[in-house]
Structures are given as structure tokens and as C-alpha cells.
C-alpha positions in Angstrom: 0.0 0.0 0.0 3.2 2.5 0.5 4.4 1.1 -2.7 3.9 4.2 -4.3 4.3 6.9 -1.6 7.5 8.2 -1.6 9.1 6.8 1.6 11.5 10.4 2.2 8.0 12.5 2.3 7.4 10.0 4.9 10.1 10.7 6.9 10.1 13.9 6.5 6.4 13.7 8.2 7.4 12.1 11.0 10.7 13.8 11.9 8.5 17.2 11.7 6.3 15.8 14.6 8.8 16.4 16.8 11.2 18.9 15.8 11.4 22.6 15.0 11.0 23.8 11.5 14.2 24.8 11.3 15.6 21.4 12.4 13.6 20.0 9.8 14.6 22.2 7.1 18.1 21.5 7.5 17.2 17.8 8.1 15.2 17.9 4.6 18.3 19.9 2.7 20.7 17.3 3.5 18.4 13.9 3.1 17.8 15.6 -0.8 21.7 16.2 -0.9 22.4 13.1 -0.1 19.7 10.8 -1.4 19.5 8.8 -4.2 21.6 5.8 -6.1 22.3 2.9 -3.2 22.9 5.2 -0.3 18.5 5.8 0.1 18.6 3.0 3.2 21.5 5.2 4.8 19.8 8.4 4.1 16.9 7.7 5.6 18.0 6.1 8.5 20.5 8.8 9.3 18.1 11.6 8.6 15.1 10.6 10.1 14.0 10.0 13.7 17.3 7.7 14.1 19.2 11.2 14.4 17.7 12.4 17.0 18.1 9.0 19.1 21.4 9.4 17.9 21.9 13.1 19.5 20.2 12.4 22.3 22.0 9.0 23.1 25.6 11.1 22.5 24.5 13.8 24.5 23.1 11.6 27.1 26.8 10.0 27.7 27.9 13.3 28.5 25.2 14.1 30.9 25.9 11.3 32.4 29.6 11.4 33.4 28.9 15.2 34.3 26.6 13.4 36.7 28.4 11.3 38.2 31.1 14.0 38.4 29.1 16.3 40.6 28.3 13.5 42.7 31.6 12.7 43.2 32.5 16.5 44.5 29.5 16.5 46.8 29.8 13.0 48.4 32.7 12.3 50.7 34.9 8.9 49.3 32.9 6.5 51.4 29.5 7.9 50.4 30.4 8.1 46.7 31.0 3.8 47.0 28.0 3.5 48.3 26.5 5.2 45.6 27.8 3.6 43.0 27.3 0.2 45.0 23.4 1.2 45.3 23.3 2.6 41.6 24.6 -0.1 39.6 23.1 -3.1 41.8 19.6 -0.6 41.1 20.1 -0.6 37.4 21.2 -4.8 37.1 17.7 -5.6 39.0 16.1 -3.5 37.0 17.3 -5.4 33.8 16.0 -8.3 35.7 12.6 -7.1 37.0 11.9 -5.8 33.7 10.9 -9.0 32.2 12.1 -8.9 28.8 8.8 -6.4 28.5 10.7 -3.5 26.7 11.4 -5.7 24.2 8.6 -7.3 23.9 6.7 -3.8 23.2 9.5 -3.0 20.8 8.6 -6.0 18.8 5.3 -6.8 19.2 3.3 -3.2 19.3 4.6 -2.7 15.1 3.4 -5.8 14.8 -0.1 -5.8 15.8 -0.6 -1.9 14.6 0.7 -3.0 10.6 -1.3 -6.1 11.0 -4.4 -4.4 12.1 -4.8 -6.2 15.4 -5.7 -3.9 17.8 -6.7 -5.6 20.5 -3.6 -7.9 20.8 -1.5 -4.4 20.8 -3.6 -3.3 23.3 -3.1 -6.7 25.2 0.9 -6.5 25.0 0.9 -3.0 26.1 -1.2 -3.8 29.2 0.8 -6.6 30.0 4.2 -5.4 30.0 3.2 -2.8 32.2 1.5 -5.0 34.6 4.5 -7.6 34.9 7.1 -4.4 35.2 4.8 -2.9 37.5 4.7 -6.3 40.1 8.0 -7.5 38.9 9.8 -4.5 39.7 8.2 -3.9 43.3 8.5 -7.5 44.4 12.5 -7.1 43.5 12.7 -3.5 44.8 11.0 -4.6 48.2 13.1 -8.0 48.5 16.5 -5.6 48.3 15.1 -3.6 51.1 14.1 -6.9 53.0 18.1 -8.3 52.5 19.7 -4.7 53.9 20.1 -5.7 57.3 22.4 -8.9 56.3 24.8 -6.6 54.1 25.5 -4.2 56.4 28.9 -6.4 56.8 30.2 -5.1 53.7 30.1 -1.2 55.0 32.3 -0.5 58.0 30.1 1.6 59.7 27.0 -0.6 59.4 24.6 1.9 57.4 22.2 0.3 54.9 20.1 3.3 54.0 21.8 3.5 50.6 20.8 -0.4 49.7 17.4 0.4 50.9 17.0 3.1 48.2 18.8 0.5 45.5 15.1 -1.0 46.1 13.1 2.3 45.3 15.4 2.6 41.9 14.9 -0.5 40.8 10.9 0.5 39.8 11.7 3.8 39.0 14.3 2.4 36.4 11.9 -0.8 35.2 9.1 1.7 35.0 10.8 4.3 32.5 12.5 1.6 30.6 9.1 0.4 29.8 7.4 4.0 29.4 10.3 4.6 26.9 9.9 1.6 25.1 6.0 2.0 24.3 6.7 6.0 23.0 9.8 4.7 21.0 7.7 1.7 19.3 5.0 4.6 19.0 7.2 6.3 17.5 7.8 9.2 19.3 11.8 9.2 19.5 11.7 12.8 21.7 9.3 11.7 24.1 10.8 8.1 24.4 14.3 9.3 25.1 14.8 12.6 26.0 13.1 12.5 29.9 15.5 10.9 31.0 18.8 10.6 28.9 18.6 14.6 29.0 16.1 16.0 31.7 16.6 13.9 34.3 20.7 13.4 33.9 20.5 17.1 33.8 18.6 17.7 36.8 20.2 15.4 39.5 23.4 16.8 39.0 21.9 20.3 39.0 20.0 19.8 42.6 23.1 18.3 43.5 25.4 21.4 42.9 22.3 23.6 44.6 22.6 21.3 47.3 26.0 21.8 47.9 26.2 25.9 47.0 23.5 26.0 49.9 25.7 24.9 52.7 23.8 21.6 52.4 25.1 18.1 52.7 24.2 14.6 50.9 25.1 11.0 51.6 24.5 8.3 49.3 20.8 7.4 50.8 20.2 11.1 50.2 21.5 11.4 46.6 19.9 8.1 45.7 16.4 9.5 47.0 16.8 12.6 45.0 18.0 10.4 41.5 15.0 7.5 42.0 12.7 10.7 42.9 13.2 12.6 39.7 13.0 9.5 37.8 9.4 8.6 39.0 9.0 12.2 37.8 9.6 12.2 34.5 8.4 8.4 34.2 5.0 9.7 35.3 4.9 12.9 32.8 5.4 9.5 30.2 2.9 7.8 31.6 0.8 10.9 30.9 1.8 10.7 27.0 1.6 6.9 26.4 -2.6 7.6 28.4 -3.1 10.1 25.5 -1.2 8.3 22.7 -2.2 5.3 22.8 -5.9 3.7 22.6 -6.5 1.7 25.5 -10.7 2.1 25.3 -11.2 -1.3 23.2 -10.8 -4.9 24.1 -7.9 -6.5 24.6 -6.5 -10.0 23.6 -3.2 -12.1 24.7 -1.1 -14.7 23.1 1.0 -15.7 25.9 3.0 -18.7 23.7 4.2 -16.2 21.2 5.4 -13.4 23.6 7.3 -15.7 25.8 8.7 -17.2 22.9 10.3 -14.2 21.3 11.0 -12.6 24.8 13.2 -14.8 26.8 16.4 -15.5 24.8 16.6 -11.3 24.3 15.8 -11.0 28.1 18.4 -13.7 29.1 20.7 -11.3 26.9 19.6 -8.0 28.0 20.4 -9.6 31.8 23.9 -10.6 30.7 24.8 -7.0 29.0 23.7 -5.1 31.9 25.3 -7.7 34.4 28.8 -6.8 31.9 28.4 -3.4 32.1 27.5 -3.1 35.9 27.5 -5.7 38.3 31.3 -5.7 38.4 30.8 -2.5 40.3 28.5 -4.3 42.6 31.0 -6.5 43.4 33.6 -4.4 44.2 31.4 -4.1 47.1 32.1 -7.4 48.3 35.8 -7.2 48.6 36.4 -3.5 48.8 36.3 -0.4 50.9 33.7 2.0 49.9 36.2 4.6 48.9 38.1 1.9 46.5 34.3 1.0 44.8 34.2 4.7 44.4 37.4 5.6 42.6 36.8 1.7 40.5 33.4 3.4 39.7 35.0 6.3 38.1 37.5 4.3 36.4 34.8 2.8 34.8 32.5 5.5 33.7 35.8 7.4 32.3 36.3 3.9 30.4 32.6 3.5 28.7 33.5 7.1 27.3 35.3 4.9 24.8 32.3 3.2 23.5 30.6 6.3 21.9 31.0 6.1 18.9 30.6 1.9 18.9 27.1 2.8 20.5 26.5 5.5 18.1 27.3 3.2 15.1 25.1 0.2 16.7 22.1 2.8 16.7 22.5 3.6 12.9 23.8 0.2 11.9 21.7 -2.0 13.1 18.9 -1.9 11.0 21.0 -1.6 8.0 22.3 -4.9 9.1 19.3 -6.6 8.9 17.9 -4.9 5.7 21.0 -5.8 4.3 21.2 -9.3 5.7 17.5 -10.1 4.8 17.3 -8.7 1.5 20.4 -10.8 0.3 22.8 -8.3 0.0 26.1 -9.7 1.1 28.4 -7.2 -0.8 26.7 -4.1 0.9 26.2 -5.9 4.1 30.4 -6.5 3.7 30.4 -2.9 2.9 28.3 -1.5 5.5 30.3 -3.7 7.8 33.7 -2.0 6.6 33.0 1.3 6.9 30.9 0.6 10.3 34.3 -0.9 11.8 36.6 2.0 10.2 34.2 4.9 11.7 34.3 3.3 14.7 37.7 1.6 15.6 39.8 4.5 13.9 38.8 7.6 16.5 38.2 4.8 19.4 41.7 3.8 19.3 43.3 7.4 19.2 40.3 8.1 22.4 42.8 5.2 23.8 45.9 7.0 23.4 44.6 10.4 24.9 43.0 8.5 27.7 46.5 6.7 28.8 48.1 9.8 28.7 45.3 12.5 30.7 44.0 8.9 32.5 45.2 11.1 36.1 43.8 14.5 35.0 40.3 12.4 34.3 40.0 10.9 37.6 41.1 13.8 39.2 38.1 15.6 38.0 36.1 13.2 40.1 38.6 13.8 43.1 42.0 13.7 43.4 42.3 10.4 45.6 40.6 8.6 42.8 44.1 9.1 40.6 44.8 5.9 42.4 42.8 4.2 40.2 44.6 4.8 37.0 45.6 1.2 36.3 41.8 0.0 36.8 41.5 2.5 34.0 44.3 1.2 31.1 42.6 -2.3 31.9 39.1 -1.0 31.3 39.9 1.4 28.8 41.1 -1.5 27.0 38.3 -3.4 27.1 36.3 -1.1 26.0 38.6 -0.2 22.8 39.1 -3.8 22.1 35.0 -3.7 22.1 35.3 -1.2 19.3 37.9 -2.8 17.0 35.5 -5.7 17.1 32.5 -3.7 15.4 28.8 -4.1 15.3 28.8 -7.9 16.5 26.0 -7.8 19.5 23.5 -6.4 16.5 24.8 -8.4 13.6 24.5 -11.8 15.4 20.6 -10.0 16.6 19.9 -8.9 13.0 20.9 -12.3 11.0 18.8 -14.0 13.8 21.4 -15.6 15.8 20.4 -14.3 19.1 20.4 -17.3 20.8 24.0 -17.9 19.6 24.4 -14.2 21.2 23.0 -15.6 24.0 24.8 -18.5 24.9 28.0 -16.8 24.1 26.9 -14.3 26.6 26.6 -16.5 29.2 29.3 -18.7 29.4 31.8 -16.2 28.7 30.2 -14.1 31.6 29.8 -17.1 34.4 33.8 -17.5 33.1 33.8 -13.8 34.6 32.4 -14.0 37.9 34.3 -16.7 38.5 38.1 -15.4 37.9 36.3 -12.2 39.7 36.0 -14.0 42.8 38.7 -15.9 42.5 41.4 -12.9 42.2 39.4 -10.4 43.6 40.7 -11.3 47.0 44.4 -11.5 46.4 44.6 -8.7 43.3 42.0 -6.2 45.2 40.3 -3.9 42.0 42.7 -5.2 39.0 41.3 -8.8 40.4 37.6 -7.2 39.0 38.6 -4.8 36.5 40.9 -7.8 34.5 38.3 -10.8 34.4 36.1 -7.5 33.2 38.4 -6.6 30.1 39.3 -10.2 29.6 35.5 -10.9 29.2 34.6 -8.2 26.5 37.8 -9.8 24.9 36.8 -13.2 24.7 32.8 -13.0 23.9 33.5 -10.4 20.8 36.3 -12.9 19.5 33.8 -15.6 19.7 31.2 -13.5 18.1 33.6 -12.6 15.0 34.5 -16.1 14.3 31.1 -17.3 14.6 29.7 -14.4 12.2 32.9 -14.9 9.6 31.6 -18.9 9.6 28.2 -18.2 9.4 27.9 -15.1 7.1 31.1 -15.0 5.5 31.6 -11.0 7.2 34.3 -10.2 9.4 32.7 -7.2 10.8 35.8 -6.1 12.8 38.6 -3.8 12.2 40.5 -6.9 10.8 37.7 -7.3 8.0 37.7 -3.6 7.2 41.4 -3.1 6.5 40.8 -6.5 4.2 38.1 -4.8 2.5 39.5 -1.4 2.3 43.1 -3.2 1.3 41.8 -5.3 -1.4 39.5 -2.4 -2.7 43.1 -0.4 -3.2 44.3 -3.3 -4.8 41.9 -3.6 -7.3 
């Protein structure tokens, strides 16, 4: 029926929902510039509502270290551990309590809306939000149950900080959902920007207040204030998905299909968060407070290495699988080369600069953290080896090998944990911080050879400087 619309007018439609008329006349000048010939997939993706999830993701990593930043400055070293402790245990159970519902909406809401079945749409949208809603309470109430038995790991005994962990867990199940229903809907702005700009904005903003006031803040007091802004801005989406979407008519379920489709990406949605996270939470176990908070900033200056990797997986990724689907190996290969190149190139130079202002970087959190400079190289390189390795979490998810994904997940991740609490105890933060970087190693290794076997692509750095050397050759 869209056969013979033309699919830029389209975009351009959409994109102008949401954006000033301005924005969308430069946004138009540039799609016509560059449109036409084989590039229209590209085009379209990169100039229509992918470029604003693309800003706001970018700009959303900066918020976010400035965050953390502030936080660091107004809590003293112990309180920052905590924090981080609370934070990152908050955001792993939320992964968990979640469900697999945000991607169920994701997948399921477009499919019911194109097929005209309303009422299963409505059904899956009701759903999700019910088992996030009860999921994410029971979890967030059982972490306040469990406080009193980890008050070992803190020195002086205070648990207030693990008892907030349980109010963010909700607050962060309950927007990841909210976000997920406007995004399938459609509406990039209202999907992403509450909290990847508002609310990153605001915490650190109340913070500094806070602390130009003559106030003080421990970690059960900045925790409060981040899982209280969140419900904020998760309610003003909850206002937008009531008005957005029609709930009035019946509702059906298909329970076989949605647990079908959700588990293996929920199994691998728990094992990414648990990579990116949880080795924070267990710096709790075997360090001070003050060393999980100078690990924690190690790492957050780390992940500012995988930009660009997380900007190219957000445009990428359904090029991938039009590519992939439609039979197109030689632009998929393509796609693939100049995905790795865009990405591996400025990554690795980010590597150099990092090793050599690593100090001046954790100093801006606080000067004791400069101790944790070596937990930096390690992670850093991690993070860059991540990089060199390309698109491989969304091309094994686009070709449909997410289970493979899956499994290579979790074994290289139990292989984790278990050198983490095996040289955690003798090698203090490096005994985290190197089973961490040896993991993201091992598991995007795997993932190259298994996507060179199965799809003939190397999509690392290693298959774009074949591609890009053969090209000169020829």
C-alpha cells in the first residue's frame, strides 16, 4: 500500500512531529543532498528520527559522566561507594525485574498496529506494564528486605543507601518500559529525552544547589533525589503513552508467542547489563567504599570509549538486517567496513589520549581517585578492544542468531564472575577490573568467528582493513 508513496515524504512527516521547522529544514536539505543511487537506506535512517536517538544518546553519555562528576564532589569517598554500589546493583535488577517487557513492546506493538490487530496491541501493552509494575516492586521490596544482612560489607554498618537501591529499581523498570512504548509509538523525543537529557541534567543540577546552599548529601540522600526525579519524568510519560495510545477497546493475549520471542533477548539484556554493571556491585564485596568509588569512576571514564561503537550500533543496526534479509552480502560487507573504520579508527586514538590525561580524568572526580589509574588502562582497554571488534551484539541479533548471542553471553560471563571471585581477594580492584576486560575480549572474539563462519563477514577492524586493502588493490 506504501508502494507508491514516496518513503523520504514519509520521513520527513514524521521527523517534523517532533522537531522545529528549522531542524527540519536542515534535516530535509541534506536527506535531498544526499539521497539517491544505493545510499537511500542510509539516508533515511541517518536523517530521520534515528538522528535524533542518535543526539540524544551522544549527548546523554555526556550528561551522564557530568553526573556522576558532581556527585563525586558532593559526596565524601565512602558515600560516593556507596552510591555507586546502590546505583549499579539498582540498574542490574532493574534489567532483571523488567521481564524482557521492553522488548517485547519493541517487537510486538509494530506488529499488531501493521497487521491491524488492535486488540492484541492493546493486550501486550497492558501486559508489559503490569509484569514491570509487580516484577519490579517485588525485587525492589526484596533488596530492602536483605539490607540488614549486608550491612557487613560497609564499615560503619549503614544500609540506607541499599534500601534506596530498592526504590530505583521500579523507577528504572518503569521508564524503561514508558520509553519503550513512546519509541515503538514512534515518538523518538518523548521516548528518550526524559530521562537521557532531563533527568541526567537535573540530578546533577539539585546536586550542585545542594551543595552551593551549605547543604550536605550521603548516598541514601543522593539516591532519594536520583529515583525521585526519575518517578517524575516516568510519570509525565505515563501521561503521554494515556493520551497516545488507545487503551478504550478490548484486549486479547497470546502468551506462547510473547514468551517465545522474549526470553532468549531477556536472558541477553540480563547478561549485558550484568557486563556493564555488576562488576561494580561486586567491588562491594571485597572493597572499601572509597576503593568502589574511585573503580566506579574508572569505569564511567572507560565507557567514554564506547561512543562512537554505541552511536554506530544505533545507525547500523537496522542496515544490518535490511542488508542481511534482503540478500545483499556485498553491501552488508560494505556496511560492515565502513561501520568498523568509523568506529575503531577515533576509538583507538580516544585510547591514546586516555593513557596519557588517564590522572587529569579521575582527578576531575577527586584527586584520591588518581589511584585508580591502572583499573583505567585495563578497562579502557576493554572497552577499545569492544570497538575494534565492530557491530557484533547487533549483527548476530539482525541475522537471527540471538540465541547464539545468548549462549556466548553466558558462558563467557559465568567465566567472569568466577576469575572475579577468584582474584578479587588476592589482586583487590585489578582482580575485578581484568576478568572485566578479559570478558569483553573473549565474547566479541567468539562472536567474530562465529559471524565470519556463518555469514562469510568479518565485521571487525581486521575485515575492514581487508576490505578497504583489497578495494586499493583492485
Amino acid at each position: 500500500q506504501l508502494g507508491h508513496r514516496n518513503p523520504l515524504a514519509l520521513k520527513r512527516k514524521a521527523v517534523g512531529k517532533e522537531s522545529s521547522g528549522v531542524t527540519v529544514t536542515v534535516i530535509d536539505k541534506l536527506r535531498t543532498r544526499f539521497a539517491g543511487g544505493s545510499h537511500d537506506a542510509i539516508v533515511q535512517r541517518l536523517f530521520g528520527p534515528g538522528i535524533i536517538a542518535l543526539v540524544i544518546k551522544l549527548a546523554s553519555a555526556v550528561l551522564s559522566y557530568a553526573m556522576f562528576v558532581v556527585l563525586a564532589r558532593v559526596l565524601s569517598h565512602a558515600e560516593y561507594g556507596k552510591f555507586a554500589f546502590s546505583f549499579n546493583l539498582g540498574i542490574t535488577l532493574a534489567t532483571v525485574a523488567g521481564l524482557g517487557a521492553t522488548t517485547a513492546i519493541m517487537r510486538f506493538w509494530p506488529q499488531y498496529t501493521v497487521t491491524n490487530r488492535p486488540d492484541l496491541a492493546r493486550g501486550v501493552l497492558k501486559a508489559g506494564a503490569l509484569w514491570t509494575l509487580y516484577a519490579s516492586l517485588a525485587t525492589g521490596l526484596a533488596i530492602a528486605a536483605t539490607s540488614p544482612f549486608v550491612d557487613r560489607l560497609f564499615p560503619d554498618g549503614s544500609t540506607g543507601h541499599v534500601i534506596m537501591a530498592g526504590l530505583l529499581v521500579p523507577a528504572i523498570a518503569l521508564n524503561e518500559y514508558a520509553s519503550s512504548a513512546l519509541r515503538a509509538h514512534g515518538l523518538t523525543l518523548w521516548s528518550l529525552a526524559p530521562r537521557d537529557v532531563f533527568w541526567r541534567a537535573a540530578v546533577p543540577a539539585f546536586a550542585a544547589l545542594l551543595a552551593w546552599r551549605g547543604g550536605t548529601m550521603d548516598a541514601r540522600g543522593a539516591l532519594l533525589m536520583a529515583a525521585g526525579l526519575l518517578l517524575s519524568v516516568t510519570a509525565l510519560q505515563a501521561i503521554k503513552c494515556l493520551r497516545v495510545f488507545d487503551l478504550k477497546g478490548p484486549s486479547a493475549t497470546d502468551w506462547p508467542a510473547w514468551r517465545s520471542a522474549t526470553a532468549p533477548m531477556w536472558g541477553a539484556a540480563i547478561l549485558f547489563a550484568m557486563v556493564q554493571q555488576f562488576d561494580v556491585v561486586i567491588s562491594g564485596f571485597f572493597l572499601t567504599p572509597a576503593e568502589t568509588g574511585s573503580y566506579f569512576a574508572a569505569q564511567k571514564t572507560a565507557t567514554l570509549l564506547g561512543l562512537l561503537l554505541i552511536a554506530g550500533n544505533m545507525v547500523g543496526a537496522p542496515l544490518i538486517a535490511g542488508h542481511f534479509h534482503g540478500g545483499d552480502h556485498k553491501g552488508l560487507k560494505r556496511l560492515c567496513a565502513y561501520l568498523a573504520a568509523g568506529i575503531a579508527i577515533p576509538t583507538f586514538i580516544g585510547f591514546g589520549v586516555m593513557a596519557l590525561i588517564g590522572h587529569q580524568l579521575l582527578a576531575i572526580f577527586d584527586p584520591a581517585f588518581v589511584s585508580a589509574y591502572p583499573i583505567l588502562l585495563v578497562l579502557a582497554a576493554g572497552a577499545t578492544f569492544d570497538a575494534m571488534a565492530g557491530p557484533t551484539a547487533y549483527f548476530l541479533q539482525m541475522s537471527g542468531h540471538e540465541r547464539t548471542y545468548l549462549i556466548i553471553m553466558a558462558v563467557t560471563y559465568m567465566g567472569v564472575i568466577a576469575m572475579q571471585f577468584l582474584l578479587a581477594p588476592v589482586w583487590g580492584a585489578l582482580g575485578i577490573a581484568i576478568p572485566t576486560a578479559v570478558g569483553v575480549i573473549v565474547w566479541n572474539a567468539w562472536a567474530v568467528i562465529v559471524l565470519r563462519r556463518a555469514t562469510g563477514i568479518d565485521p571487525s577492524a581486521i575485515g575492514a582493513l581487508a576490505f578497504f586493502f583489497k578495494k586499493t588493490a583492485d
